[in-house]
N, C-alpha and C positions, 0 to 999 in steps of 0.2 A: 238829512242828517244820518239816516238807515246810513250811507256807504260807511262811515268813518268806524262802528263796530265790523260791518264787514271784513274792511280792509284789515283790521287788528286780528281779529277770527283766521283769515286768511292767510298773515304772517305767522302768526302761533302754530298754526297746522304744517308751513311749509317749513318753521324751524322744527319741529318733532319730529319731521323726516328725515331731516338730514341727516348724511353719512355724518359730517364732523362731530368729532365730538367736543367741547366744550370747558373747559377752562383746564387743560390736559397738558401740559410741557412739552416743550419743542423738544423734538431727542435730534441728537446727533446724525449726520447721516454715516450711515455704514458701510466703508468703503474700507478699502489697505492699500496704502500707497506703496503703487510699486519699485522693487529693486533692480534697475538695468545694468546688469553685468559688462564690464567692458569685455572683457577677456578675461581666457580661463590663464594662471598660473601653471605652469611648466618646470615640477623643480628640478633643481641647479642649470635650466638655461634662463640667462637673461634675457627680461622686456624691457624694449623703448619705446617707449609711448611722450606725448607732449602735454602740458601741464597748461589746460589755457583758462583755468580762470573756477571749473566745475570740476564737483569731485569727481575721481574716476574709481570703478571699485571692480574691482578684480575678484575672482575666486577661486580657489585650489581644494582638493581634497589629498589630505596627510596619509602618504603611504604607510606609514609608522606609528607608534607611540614614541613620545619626544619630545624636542625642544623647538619650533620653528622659528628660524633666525631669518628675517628679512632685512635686507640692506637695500635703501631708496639713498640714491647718487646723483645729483646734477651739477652742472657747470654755470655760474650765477651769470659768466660774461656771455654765455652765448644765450642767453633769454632776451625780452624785450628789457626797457630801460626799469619797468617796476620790476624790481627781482621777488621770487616766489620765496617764501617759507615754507617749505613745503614739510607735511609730518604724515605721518602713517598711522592708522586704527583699524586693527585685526580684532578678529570675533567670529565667534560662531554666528553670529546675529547682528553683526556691525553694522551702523549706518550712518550715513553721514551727518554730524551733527547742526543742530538750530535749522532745522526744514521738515519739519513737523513729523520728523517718525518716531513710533514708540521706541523707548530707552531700550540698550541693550547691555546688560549686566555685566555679561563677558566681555566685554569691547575694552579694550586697552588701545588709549592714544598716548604716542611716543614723537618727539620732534626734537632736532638733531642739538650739539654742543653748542654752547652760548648762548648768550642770552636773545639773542633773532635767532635760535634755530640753524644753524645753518648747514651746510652737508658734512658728511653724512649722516642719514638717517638709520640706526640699527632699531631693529624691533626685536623682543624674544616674547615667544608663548608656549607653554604647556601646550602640546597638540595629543588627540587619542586616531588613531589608525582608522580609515574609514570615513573618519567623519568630515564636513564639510566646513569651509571658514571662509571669511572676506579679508581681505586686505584693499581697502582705501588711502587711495592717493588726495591729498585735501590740501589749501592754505592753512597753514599755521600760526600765522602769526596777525592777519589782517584780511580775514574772511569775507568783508565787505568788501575789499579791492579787488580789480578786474582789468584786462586787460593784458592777462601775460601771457608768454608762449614761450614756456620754460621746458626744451628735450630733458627728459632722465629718462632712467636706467633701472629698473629692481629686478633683482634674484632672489630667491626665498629659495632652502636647503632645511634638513631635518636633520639634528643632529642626536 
């Protein structure tokens, strides 16, 4: 009958050692999910880039203080058969929405006349000289859907 204090004696000593601690909340891990730039912005030359399904985010830095006027342009017949929505969201700090990154204030989404969005897309933003911004290429209208391979066109200019 000695083992069975033992065995008790023996558990209570190796729980007092232990590193863990003890009825303590789980914390979050701590990580930042990363932003992959597709390409830098070139203003007043136009990009063409293809639209397949994942947002694509661009970035430029505003020679100026101004207005930045982005214009996003596609052609619906030369896409796959699900045609895109496609809409734009610039920011200092923009990111692509509902995929877990923290909110960003400045981010203004814009997506094109009628009621589907449809082309074109004009964006304007307050820009300050120097400073850095994103513009995202995203689905507009049916974010869940997949499958397209929709060519456009954006130019961004400072007026």
């Amino acid at each position: 009958m000695i083992r069975l204090p033992v065995f008790f004696v023996l558990l209570l000593a190796l729980e007092a050692c232990s590193d863990s601690p003890r009825n303590s909340a789980p914390t979050a891990p701590s990580y930042t999910l990363a932003i992959t730039v597709s390409q830098q912005i070139t203003l007043g030359r136009e990009l063409t880039d293809t639209f397949i399904g994942n947002p694509l985010i661009y970035a430029l830095s505003a020679a100026s203080d101004g207005t930045l006027i982005v214009r996003l342009d596609w052609d619906p017949s030369k896409g796959s058969d699900d045609i895109a929505h496609l809409m734009l969201i610039m920011g200092e700090c923009a990111v692509p929405p509902g995929r877990g990154y923290p909110s960003c204030p400045s981010a203004q989404e814009t997506r094109g006349p009628g009621p589907l969005g449809s082309a074109p897309v004009i964006a304007r933003m307050t820009v300050s000289a120097g400073q850095k911004y994103r513009v995202i290429v995203d689905e507009g209208l049916a974010p869940w859907d997949y499958g397209f391979n929709q060519p456009f066109t954006l130019i961004a200019a400072i007026e």
